[in-house]
N, C-alpha and C positions, 0 to 999 in steps of 0.2 A: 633048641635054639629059637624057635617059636614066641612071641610076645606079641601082646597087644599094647598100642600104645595108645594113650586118651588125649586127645586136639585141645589144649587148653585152650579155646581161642576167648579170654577172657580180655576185658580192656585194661585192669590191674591187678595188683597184687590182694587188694581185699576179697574183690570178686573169685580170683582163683581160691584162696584160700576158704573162704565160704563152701566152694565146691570141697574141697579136699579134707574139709573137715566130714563130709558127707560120708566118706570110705572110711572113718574107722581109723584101723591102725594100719590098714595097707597100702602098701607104699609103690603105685602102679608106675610104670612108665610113662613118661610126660612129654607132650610134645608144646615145644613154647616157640609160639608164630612171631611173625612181623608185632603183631599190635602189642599182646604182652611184654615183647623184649623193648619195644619201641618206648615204651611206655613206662618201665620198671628198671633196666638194665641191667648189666650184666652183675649188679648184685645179686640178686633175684636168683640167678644159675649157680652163686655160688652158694647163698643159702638153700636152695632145693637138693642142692650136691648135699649138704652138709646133714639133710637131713633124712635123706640116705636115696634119692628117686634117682633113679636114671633120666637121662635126659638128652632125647634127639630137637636140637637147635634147627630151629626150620626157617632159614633167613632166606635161601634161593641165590645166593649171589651169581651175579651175571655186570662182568667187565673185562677191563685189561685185564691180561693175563699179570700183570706185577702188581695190580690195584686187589686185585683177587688173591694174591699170593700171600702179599703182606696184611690183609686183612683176617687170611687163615692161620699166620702165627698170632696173630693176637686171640682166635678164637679157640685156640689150640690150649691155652693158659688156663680157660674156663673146664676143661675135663668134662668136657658132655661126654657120650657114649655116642653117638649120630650126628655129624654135621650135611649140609647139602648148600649144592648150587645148580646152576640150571646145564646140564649136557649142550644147549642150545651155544653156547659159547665158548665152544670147538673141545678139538681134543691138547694143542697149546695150554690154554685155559686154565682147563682139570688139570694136567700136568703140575704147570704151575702151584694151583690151589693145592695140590698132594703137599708138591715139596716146600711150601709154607707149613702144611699143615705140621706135617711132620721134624721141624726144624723146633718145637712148641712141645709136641704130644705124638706118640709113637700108639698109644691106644685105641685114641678116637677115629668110629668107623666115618666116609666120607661117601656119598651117595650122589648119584646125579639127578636129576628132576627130567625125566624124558618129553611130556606133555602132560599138562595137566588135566584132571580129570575131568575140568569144566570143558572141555575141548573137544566141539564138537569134529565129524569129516567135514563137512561142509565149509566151516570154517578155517579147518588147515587147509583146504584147496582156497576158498575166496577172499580170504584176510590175509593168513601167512603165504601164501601163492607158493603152497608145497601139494605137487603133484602126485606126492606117493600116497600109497595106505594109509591109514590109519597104526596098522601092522609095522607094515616096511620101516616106517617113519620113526617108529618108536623102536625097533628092531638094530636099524643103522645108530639113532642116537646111545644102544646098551653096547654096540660092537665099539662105538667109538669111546665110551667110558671104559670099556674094559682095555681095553688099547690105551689109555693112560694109567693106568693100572689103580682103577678105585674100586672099593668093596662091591659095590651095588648103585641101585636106580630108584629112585622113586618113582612109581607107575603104578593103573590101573592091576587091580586084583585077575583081570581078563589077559594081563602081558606077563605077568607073574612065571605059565610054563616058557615062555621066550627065555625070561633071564636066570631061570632054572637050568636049560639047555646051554647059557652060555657060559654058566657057574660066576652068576654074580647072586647076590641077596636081593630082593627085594620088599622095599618097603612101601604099602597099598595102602593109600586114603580109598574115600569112596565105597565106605561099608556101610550098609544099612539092616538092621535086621529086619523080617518081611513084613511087617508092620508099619515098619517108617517111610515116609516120603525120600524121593530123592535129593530135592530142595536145588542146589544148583551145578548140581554134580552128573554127568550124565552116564558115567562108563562105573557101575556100579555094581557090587556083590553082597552077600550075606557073609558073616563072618565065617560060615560053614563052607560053603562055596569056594570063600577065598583058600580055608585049607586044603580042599581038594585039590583046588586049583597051583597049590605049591607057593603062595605067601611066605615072606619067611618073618615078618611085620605085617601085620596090619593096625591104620590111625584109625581110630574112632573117636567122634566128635559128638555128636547132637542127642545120636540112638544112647550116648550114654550122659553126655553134660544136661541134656533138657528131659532127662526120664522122669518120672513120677518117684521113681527109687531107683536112686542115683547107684547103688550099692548091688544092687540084684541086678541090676543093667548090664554092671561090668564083671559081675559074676557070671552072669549069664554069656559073655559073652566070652569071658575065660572059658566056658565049659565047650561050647560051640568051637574055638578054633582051637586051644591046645589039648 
């Protein structure tokens, strides 16, 4: 069940494409951010569908719970394999967003964003004025997704055995392999890491879009965690 998926965080569709022609004929898992979709739309997801890539849609929605719901059936129509939105925005929310999702698409898996990996402790206590862990924090937001009944969380490769223990998936930005900088990412693993650590996704972005060989990057990184 295992996948790596590649952070297209590209500003268009030339730029992606550029990249993708760099793989050859294989056809990896794709992660299409804010700025790509923002930029390209939802044609974009159906031509990537069509040409045969999986595709986890990484928009983060965070609203009303009926602004969230009805925005899930229409995302539902696109047949990604991954959608997400932010756990921060209760367990109503998710709820909600399931039962959009699924009124659309009965397949597409839906994941919550616990904290992002740019996020430092320091900052969950002096910015967001949350007292708990680091752990806790992120622990309470996988109990409360799973309590609305979604697949999984989006979280560091470090939280990975939490939502293993709580039998969700989880899907982990924030890999580098030990060569790379961490750049602004601070809760970070090596793809090998992340498998021990029980991944059941990890995104990879930079270590494999800004390699020297684009193609051995992601080979390489295929071999490391599956």
């Amino acid at each position: 069940m295992r996948d790596v998926i590649i952070a297209c965080d590209f500003k268009d569709k030339e730029e992606l494409y550029t990249f993708l022609n760099k793989l050859g004929t294989h056809r990896p898992y794709l992660k299409v951010g804010m700025e790509l979709f923002y930029s390209e739309g939802p044609e974009l997801i159906k031509e990537l569908k069509e040409k045969g890539f999986k595709i986890f849609l990484d928009l983060k929605l965070h609203d009303i719970p009926t602004t969230v719901s009805k925005t899930m059936s229409v995302i539902g129509t696109l047949n990604v394999d991954i959608v997400n939105l932010h756990a921060a925005g209760g367990i109503k929310m998710m709820r909600e967003a399931l039962i959009g999702l699924r009124k659309t698409n009965q397949e597409t898996k839906i994941v919550a964003v616990t904290q992002l990996t740019s996020t430092t402790d320091e900052a969950l206590k002096t910015e967001l004025l949350i007292d708990h862990s680091m752990e806790d924090t992120i622990r309470q937001y996988a109990i409360n997704t799973r309590s609305a009944g979604l697949d999984g969380v989006v979280c560091s490769p470090l939280e990975a055995p939490i939502m293993k223990e709580l039998g969700l998936i989880s899907v982990t930005p924030g890999i580098r392999f030990k060569s790379n900088n961490t750049d602004d990412q601070v809760r970070v693993t090596t793809p090998l890491l992340a498998k021990e650590l029980g991944s059941t996704y990890i995104v990879v972005g930079r270590s494999i879009t800004k390699a020297e060989n684009v193609l051995a990057a992601y080979i390489k990184c295929i071999k490391e965690f599956i």
